[in-house]
matplotlib code that plots the C-alpha trace (Angstrom):
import matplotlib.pyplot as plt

x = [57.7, 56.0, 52.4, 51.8, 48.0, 46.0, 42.9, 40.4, 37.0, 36.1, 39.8, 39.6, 41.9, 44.7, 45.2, 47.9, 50.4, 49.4, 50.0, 52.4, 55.2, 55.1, 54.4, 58.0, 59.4, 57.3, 60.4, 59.6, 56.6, 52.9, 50.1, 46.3, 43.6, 40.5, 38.3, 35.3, 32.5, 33.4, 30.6, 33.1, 34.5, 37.8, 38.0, 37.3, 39.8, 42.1, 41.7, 41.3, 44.5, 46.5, 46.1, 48.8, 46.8, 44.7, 41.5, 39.1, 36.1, 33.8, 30.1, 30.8, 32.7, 34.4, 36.8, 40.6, 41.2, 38.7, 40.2, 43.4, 43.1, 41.5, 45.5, 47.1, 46.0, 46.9, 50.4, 50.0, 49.4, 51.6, 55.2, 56.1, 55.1, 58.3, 55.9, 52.8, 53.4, 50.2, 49.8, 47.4, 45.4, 46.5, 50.6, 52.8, 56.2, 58.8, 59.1, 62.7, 61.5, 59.7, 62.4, 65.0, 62.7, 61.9, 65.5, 66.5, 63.3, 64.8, 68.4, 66.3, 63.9, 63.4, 61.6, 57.9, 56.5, 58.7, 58.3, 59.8, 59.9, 56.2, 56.2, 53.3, 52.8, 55.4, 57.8, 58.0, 57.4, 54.0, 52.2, 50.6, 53.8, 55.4, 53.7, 55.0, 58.7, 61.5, 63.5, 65.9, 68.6, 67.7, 70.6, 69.5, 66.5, 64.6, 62.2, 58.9, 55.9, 53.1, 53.2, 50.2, 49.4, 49.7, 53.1, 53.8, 56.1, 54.9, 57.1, 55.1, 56.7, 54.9, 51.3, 52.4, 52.6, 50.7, 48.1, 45.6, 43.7, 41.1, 37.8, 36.6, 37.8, 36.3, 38.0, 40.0, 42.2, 43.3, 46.6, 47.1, 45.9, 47.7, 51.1, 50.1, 50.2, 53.6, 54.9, 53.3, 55.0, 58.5, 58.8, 59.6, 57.8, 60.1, 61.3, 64.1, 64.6, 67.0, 64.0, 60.6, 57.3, 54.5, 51.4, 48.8, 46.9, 44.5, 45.4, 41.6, 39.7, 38.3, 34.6, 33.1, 31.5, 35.2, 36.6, 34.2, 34.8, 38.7, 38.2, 36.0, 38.6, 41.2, 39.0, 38.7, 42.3, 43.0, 40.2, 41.8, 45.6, 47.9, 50.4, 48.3, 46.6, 43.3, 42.8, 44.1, 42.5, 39.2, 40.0, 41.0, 38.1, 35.3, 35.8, 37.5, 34.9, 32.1, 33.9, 34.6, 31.1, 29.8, 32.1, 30.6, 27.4, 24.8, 25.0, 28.8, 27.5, 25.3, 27.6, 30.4, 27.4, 26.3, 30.4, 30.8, 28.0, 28.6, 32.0, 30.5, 28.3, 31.0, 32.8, 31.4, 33.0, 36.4, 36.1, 35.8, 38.6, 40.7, 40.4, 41.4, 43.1, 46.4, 46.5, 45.1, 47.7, 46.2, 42.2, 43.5, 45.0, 41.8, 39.4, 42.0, 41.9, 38.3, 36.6, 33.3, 31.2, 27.8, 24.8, 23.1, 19.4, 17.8, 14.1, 12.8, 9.0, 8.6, 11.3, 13.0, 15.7, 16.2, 17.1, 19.3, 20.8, 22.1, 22.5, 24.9, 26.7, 26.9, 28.2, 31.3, 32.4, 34.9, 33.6, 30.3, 31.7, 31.3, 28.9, 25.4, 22.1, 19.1, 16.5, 13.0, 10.3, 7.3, 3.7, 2.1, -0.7, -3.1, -2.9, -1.1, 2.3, 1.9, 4.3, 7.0, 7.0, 7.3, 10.7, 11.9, 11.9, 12.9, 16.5, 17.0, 16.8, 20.0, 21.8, 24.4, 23.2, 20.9, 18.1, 14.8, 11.6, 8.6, 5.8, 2.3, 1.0, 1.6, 2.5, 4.9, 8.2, 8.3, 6.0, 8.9, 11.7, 10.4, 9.8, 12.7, 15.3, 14.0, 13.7, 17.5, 18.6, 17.6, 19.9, 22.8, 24.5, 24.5, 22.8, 23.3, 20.2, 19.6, 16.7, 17.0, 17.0, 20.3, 23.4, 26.7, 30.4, 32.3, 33.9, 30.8, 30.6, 33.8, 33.7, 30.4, 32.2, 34.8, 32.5, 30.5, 33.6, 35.5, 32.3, 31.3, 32.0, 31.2, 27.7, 26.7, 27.0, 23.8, 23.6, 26.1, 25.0, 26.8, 24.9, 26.0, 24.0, 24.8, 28.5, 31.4, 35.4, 35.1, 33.2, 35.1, 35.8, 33.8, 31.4, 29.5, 25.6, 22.2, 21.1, 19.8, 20.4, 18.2, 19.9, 22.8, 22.8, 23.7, 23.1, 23.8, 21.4, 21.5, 21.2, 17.9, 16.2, 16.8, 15.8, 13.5, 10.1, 7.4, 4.7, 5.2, 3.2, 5.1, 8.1, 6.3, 5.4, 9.4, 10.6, 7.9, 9.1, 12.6, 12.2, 16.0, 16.3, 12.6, 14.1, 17.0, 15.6, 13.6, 16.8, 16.1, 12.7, 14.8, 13.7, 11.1, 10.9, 8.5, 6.3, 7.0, 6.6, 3.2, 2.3, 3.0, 1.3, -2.2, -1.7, -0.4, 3.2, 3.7, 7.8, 9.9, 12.7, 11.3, 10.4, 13.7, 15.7, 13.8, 14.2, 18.0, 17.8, 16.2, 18.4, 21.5, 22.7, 25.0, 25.6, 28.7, 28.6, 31.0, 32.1, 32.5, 29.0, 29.4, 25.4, 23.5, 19.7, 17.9, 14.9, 13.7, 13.3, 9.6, 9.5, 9.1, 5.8, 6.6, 8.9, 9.3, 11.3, 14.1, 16.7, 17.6, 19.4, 21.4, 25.2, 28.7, 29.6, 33.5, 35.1, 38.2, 37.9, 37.0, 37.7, 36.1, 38.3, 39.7, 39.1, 35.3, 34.0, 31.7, 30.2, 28.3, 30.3, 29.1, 30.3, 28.5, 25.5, 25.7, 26.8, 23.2, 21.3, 22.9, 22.3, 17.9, 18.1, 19.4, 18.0, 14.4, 12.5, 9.9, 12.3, 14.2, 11.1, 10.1, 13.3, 12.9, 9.6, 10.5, 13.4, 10.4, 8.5, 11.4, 12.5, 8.7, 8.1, 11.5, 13.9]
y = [-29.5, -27.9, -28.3, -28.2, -26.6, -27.7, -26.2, -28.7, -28.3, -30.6, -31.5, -35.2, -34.8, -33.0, -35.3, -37.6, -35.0, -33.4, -35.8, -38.3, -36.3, -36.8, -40.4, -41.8, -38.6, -36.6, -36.0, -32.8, -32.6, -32.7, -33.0, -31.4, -30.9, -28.5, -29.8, -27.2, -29.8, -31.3, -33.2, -35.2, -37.7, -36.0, -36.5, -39.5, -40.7, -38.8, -40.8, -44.0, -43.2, -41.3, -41.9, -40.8, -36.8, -35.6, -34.6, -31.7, -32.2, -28.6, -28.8, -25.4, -24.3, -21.6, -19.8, -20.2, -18.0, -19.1, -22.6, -21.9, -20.0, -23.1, -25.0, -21.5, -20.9, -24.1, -23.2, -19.5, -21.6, -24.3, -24.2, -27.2, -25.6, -23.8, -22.6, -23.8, -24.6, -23.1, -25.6, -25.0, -28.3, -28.0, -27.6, -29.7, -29.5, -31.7, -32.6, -31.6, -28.3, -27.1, -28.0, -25.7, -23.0, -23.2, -23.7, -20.2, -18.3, -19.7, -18.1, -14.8, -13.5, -10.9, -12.6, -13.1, -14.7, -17.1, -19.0, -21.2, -20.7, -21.1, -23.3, -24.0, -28.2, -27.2, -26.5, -23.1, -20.4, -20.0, -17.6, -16.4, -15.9, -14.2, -11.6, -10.4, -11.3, -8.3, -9.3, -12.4, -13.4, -14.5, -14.3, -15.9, -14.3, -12.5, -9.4, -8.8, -7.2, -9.9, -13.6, -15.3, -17.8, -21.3, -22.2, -20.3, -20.6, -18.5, -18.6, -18.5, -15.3, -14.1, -15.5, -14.4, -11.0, -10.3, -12.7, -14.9, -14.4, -11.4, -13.4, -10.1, -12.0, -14.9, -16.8, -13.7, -11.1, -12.8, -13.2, -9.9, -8.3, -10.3, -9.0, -5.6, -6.7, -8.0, -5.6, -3.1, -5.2, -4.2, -8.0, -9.2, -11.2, -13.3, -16.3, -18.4, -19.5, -22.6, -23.9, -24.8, -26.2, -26.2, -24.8, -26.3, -22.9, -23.4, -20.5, -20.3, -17.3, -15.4, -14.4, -11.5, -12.9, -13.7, -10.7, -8.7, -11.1, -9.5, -6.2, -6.1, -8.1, -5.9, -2.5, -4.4, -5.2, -1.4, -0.5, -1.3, -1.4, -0.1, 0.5, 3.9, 6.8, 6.8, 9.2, 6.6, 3.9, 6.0, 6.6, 3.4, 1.5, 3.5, 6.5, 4.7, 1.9, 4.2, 6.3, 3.5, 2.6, 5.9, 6.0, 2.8, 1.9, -0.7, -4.2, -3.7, -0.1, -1.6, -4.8, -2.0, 0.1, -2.9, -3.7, -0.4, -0.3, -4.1, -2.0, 0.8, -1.0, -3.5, 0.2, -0.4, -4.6, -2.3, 0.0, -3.1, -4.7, -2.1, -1.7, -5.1, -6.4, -8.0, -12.0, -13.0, -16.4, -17.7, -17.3, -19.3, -21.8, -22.4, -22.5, -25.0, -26.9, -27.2, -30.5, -29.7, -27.3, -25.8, -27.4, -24.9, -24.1, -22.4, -20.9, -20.4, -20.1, -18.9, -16.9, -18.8, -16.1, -15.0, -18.9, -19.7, -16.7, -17.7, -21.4, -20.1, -18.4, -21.2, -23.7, -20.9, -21.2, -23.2, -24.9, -26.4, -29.5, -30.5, -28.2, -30.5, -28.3, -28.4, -27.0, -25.8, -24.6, -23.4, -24.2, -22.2, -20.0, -20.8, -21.9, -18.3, -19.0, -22.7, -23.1, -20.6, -23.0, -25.8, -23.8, -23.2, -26.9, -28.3, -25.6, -26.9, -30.6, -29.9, -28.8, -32.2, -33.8, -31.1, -32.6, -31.4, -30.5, -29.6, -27.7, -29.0, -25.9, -22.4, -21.5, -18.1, -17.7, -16.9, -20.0, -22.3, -20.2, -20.7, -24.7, -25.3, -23.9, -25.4, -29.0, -29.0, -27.8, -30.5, -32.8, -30.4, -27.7, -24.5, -23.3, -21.2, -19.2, -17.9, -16.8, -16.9, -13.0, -12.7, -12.1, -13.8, -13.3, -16.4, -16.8, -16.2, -20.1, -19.1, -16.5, -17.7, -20.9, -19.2, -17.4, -19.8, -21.9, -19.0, -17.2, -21.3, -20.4, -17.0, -17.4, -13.7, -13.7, -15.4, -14.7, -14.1, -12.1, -11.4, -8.8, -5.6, -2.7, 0.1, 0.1, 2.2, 2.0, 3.3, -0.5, -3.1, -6.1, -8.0, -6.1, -6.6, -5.0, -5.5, -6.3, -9.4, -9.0, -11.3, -11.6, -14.2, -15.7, -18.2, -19.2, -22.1, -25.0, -23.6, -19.7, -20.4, -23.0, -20.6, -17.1, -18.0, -16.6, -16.8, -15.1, -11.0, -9.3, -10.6, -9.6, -6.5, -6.5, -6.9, -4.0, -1.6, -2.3, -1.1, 3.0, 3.5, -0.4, 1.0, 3.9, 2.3, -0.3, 3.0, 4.2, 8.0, 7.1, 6.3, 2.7, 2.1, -1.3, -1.6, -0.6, -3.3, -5.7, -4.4, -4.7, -8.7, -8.7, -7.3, -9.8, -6.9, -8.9, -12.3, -11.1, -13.9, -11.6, -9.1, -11.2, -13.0, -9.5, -8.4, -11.4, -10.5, -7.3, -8.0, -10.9, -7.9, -11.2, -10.0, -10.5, -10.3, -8.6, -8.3, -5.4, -5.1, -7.0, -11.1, -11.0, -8.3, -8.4, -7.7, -8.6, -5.0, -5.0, -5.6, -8.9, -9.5, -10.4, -7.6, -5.1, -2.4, -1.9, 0.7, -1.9, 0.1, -2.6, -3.5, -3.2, -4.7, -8.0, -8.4, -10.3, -11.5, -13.9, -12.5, -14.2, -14.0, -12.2, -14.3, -11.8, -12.6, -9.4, -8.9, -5.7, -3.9, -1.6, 2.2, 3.2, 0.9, 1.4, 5.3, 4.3, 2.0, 5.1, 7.6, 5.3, 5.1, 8.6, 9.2, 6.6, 6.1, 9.8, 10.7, 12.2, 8.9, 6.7, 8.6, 8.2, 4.1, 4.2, 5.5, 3.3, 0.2, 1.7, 2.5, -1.3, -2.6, -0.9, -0.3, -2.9]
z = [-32.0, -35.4, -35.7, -38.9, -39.6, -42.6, -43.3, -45.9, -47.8, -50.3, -50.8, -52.0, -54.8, -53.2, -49.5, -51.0, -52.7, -49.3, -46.7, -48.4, -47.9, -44.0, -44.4, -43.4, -41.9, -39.6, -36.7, -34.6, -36.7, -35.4, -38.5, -37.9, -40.1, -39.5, -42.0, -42.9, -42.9, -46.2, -48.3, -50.7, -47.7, -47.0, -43.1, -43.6, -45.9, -44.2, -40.8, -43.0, -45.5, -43.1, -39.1, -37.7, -38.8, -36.1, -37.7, -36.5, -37.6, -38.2, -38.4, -40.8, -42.8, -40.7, -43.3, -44.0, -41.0, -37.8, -38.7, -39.0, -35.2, -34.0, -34.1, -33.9, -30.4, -29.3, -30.6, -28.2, -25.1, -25.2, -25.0, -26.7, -30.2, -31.5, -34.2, -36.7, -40.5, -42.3, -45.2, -48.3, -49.0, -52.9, -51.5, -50.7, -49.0, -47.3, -43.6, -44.2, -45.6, -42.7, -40.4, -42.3, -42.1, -38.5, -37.5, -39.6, -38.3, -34.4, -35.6, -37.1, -34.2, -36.5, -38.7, -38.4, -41.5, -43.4, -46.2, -49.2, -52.7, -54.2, -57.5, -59.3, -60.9, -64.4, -62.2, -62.4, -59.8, -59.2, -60.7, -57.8, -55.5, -58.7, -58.9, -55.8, -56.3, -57.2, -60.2, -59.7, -58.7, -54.8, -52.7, -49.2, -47.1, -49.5, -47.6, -48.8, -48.2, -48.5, -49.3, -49.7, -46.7, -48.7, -47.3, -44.3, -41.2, -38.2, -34.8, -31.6, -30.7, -34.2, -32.5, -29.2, -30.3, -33.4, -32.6, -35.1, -38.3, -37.8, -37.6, -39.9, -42.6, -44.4, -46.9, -49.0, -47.0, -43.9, -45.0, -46.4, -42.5, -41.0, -43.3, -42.5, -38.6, -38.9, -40.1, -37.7, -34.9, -36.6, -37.9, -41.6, -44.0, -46.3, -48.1, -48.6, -52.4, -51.8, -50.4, -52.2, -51.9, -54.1, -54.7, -56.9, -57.5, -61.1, -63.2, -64.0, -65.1, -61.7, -61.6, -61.3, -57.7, -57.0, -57.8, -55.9, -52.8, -53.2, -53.7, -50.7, -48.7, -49.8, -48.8, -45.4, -44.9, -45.9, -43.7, -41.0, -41.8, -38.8, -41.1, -42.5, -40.9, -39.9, -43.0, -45.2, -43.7, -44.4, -47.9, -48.9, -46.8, -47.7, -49.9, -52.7, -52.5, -53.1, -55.3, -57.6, -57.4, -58.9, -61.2, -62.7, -64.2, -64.6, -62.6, -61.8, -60.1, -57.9, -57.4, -56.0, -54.4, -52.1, -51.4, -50.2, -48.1, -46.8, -45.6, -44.3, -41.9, -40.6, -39.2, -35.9, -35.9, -37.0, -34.5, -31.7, -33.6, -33.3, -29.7, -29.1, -26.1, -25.6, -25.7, -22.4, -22.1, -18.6, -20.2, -23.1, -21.6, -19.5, -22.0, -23.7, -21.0, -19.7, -20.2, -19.2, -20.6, -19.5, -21.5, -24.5, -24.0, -27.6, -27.4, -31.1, -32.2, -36.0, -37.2, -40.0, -40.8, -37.3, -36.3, -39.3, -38.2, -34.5, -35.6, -37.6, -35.5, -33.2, -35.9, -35.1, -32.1, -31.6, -28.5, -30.0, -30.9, -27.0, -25.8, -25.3, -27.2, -26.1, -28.4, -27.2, -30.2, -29.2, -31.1, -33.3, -32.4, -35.1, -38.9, -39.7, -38.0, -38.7, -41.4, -40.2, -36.8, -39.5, -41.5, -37.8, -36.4, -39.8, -39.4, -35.9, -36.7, -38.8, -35.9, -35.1, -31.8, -30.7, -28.2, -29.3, -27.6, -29.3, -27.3, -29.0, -28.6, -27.7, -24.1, -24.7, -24.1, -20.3, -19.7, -21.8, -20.5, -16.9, -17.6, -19.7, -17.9, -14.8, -16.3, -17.4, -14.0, -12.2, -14.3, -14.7, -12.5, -14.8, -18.2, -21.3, -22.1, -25.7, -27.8, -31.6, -32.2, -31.0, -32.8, -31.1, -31.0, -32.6, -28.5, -27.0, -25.3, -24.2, -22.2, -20.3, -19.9, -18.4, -16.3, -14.9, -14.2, -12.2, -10.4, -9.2, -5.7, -5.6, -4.5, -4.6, -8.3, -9.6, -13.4, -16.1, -19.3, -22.7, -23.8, -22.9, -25.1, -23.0, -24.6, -23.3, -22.9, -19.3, -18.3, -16.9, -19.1, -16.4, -14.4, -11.6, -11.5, -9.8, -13.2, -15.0, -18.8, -20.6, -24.0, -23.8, -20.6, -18.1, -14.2, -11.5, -10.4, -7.0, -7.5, -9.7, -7.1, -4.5, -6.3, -9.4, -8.0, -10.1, -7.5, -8.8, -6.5, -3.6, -5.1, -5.8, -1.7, -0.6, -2.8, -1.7, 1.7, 0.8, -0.6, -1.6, -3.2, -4.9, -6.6, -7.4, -9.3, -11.3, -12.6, -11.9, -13.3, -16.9, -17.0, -14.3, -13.9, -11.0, -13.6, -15.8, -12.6, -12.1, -15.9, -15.5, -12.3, -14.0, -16.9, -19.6, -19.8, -19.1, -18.3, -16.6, -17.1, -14.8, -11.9, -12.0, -12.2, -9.2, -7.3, -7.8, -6.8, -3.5, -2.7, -3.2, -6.4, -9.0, -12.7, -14.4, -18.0, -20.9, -22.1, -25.0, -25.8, -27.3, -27.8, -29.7, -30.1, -33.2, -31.4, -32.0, -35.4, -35.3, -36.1, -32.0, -30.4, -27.3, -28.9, -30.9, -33.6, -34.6, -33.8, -30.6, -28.9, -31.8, -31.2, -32.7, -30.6, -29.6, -32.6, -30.7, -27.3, -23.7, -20.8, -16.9, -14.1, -12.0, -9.0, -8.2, -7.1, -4.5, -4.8, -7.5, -10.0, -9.3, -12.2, -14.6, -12.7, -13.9, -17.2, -17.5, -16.3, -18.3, -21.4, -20.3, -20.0, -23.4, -25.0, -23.4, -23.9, -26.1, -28.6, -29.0, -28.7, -32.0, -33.9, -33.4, -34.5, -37.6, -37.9, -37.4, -40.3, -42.7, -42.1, -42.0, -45.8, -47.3, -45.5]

ax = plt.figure().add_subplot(projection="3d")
ax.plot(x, y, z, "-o")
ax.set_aspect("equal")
plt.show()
């Protein structure tokens, strides 16, 4: 079996020279469309015109690449897929086509991309796919560096072991990464010109938007090309970028200036890239597989940008067609904030089947994180916890998913968390702490009945009577959260987070953290009502999936212990406190 991938957005005119061709002969032949939340009815006549196509329905659009991953991983995990057919929505090609490539790329293991001939509507070959061609004549399998991702065949040994688009990528460059990948793995890109299919590319004029949009793609792809030293990569990433920018003057200057610096600050997201994991087949094929997943609980008060923000990056993930959202917006504290809390509530009512609870007035976040979370787990088992000054990984639901479906049973791990700042490559993927991250999380029904405490100066009482759990829970005197718990107790804080990490603590609970981070908070920007700026807990978020351990542990991880208190002590002195001030103020006036 072939699935065949198609990617459409606003692609009306194109379905029937697309999908007519499979009409009367689809043998060994699967059809799927992503479709990018189109606004011109193009699911829709799909499933109307054409039913034997299995539609996917986005509620954004997620790029050429995310939605090509979408059928490409199911392609990884199952076994019946020989390969996928990536299919432009303005090409076209034969059933009979596809078949003849798939059966030469099953004779040619060495082969990882392959593809037809690409002609353009007169016939010819298109201009696009020419431009990369070596002079004629084509005798059989002709090797090249790139072709362009409108008609490709891609074996599952290619997925298996190069992987899927680099979510890094947008719309522009995908393919052109993904060449350079192949190649890296010692496989060849190619075409076969006895076969063609077409490709209804407009040779229209590009803009200067557009163009801009491909020389930043192709800085990206270059960026990060395994194919070149990391010199080179530096030098064509960032260097040249910048260099062509000075070099340059007036609005096409500043244009290349804010390209270069869009790439500079996306090194970090490389970096992570980079460091990548192999495909983890068993994760995939559970998070494939799961039917159930845990309902989304959303706290947002009156930041407009912040929650466009993270409703946007949950419109990514792949699994939020079936995840149930729960939205809970707190009231504004006077006629000042009134209208932000307005913007806010009017963004979340976009969200597709989002359940929506509006507080009349202003009770805070720990009283609506505190009532919220325990009115949704009386009707349901676990929970998802964000806030909307968080920044998440496109596989984010994933891996908690994962999470709270493997750790079920393994009752001494109360609390998962996704937000991982104190970064380093000698954590665990998965590691287990006496710690209850607040940014990106998730807990069971029964670990919350039995530990959520609201009283803090008992819990205050039952860690005083324990010195070593005390000075433990001080960090060296790095992050002293006893403190913190006395601060809510006299009223200074009104800190859920606090009482229920304590509570944890005391009952010897443990939380499971990524590593690298799927959440990142830009809380600390200054735009919070109880922190500081400086963006301090700011950090890249894994752009590639993470899945849960199988192995529950049952003991906290020493060694991410010390790596948490080495990060206070660095980060949490007088010197550093300074430094994010001045960040705050620098962003306050000048950001």
């Amino acid at each position: 079996m072939i699935l065949v991938a198609i990617v459409t957005y606003n692609g009306l005119k194109w379905i029937d020279s697309l999908l007519q061709p499979f009409l009367y002969d689809r043998d060994q032949l699967e059809i799927a469309v992503v479709d990018n939340a189109s606004t011109d009815g193009t699911p829709d006549e799909i499933e109307k015109r054409y039913p034997f196509v299995r539609v996917l329905r986005r509620p954004s659009n997620l790029g050429f690449g995310a939605a090509n991953n979408l059928l490409m991983e199911e392609v990884q995990a199952k076994e019946q897929y020989k390969g996928t057919f990536l299919l432009n929505q303005d090409a076209s090609i034969s059933a009979e086509t596809i078949r003849a490539l798939a059966d030469y790329s099953q004779q040619h293991p060495e082969i990882g991309i392959l593809s037809p001939l690409h002609l353009g509507s007169n016939g010819a070959v298109e201009q696009g796919f020419a431009h990369y061609l070596p002079e004629p004549p084509y005798h059989g399998f002709t090797e090249l560096s790139f072709i362009n991702a409108a008609l490709w065949y891609l074996p599952r040994q290619t997925l298996l072991k190069v992987g899927l688009f680099s979510p890094l990528f947008h719309h522009y460059g995908e393919d052109l990464d993904y060449a350079h990948r192949v190649r890296f793995a010692g496989l060849k890109i190619g075409f076969l010109p006895h076969l063609t299919g077409q490709h209804f590319r407009p040779s229209t004029a590009i803009s200067d938007e557009k163009t801009l949009r491909l020389k930043q793609a192709y800085h990206l792809a270059e960026a990060i090309n395994p194919l070149l030293s990391p010199l080179l990569q530096f030098y064509r990433g960032h260097l040249a970028p910048f260099g062509e920018a000075l070099l340059s003057r007036g609005n096409h200057r500043r244009s290349l200036l804010k390209m270069a610096r869009n790439l500079w600050q996306m090194r970090p997201m490389m970096k992570l890239w980079r460091q990548r994991p192999p495909l983890d087949l068993e994760g995939l094929q559970r998070a494939l597989d799961r039917k159930e997943l845990a309902p989304l609980l959303l706290f947002v008060y009156n930041r407009p940008k912040h929650t466009a923000r993270i409703l946007q990056n949950l419109l990514q993930q792949p699994e939020i067609n079936h995840t149930p959202i729960y939205i809970w917006s707190d009231g504004a504290k006077g006629a000042d904030d009134q209208q932000a809390v307005e913007e806010v509530r009017a963004l979340c009512r976009q969200l597709p089947k989002a359940q929506f609870h509006c507080q009349p007035t202003n009770r805070g976040l720990a009283h609506n994180i505190v009532e919220g979370v325990t009115n949704l787990l009386q009707t349901h088992d676990r929970v998802i916890v964000l806030e909307d000054d968080l920044i998440l990984s496109p596989y984010f639901l994933r891996w908690v998913n994962d999470a709270l479906s493997l750790y079920d049973n393994e009752k001494r791990i109360a609390h998962i968390h996704g937000g991982t700042f104190y970064t380093s490559p000698k954590l665990r993927n998965n590691h287990p702490l006496y710690f209850a991250g607040s940014w990106g999380w998730a807990t069971w029904q029964d670990r919350w009945q039995e530990l959520w405490d609201p009283d803090g100066k008992q819990l205050l009482q039952q860690l005083e009577r324990d010195p070593k759990l005390y000075q433990r829970f001080r960090y060296g005197g790095f992050m002293d959260f006893p403190k913190m718990l006395r601060r809510q107790i006299a009223g200074e804080n009104n800190s859920w987070a606090i009482r229920w990490h304590t509570s944890l603590l005391l009952h010897q609970k443990l939380s499971i953290n990524s590593n690298p981070p799927l959440v990142s908070n830009d809380g600390f920007d200054g735009s919070g009502t109880h922190s500081g700026g400086g963006g301090r807990y700011h950090t890249a978020v894994a752009p590639y999936p993470l899945y849960a351990d199988p192995i529950a542990p049952t003991s906290e991880d020493s060694e991410a212990y010390h790596i948490l208190r080495r990060y206070y002590a660095r980060t949490n002195n007088k010197v550093m406190k300074g430094w994010y001030k001045l960040k705050e103020l620098w962003q306050r006036y000048f950001g």
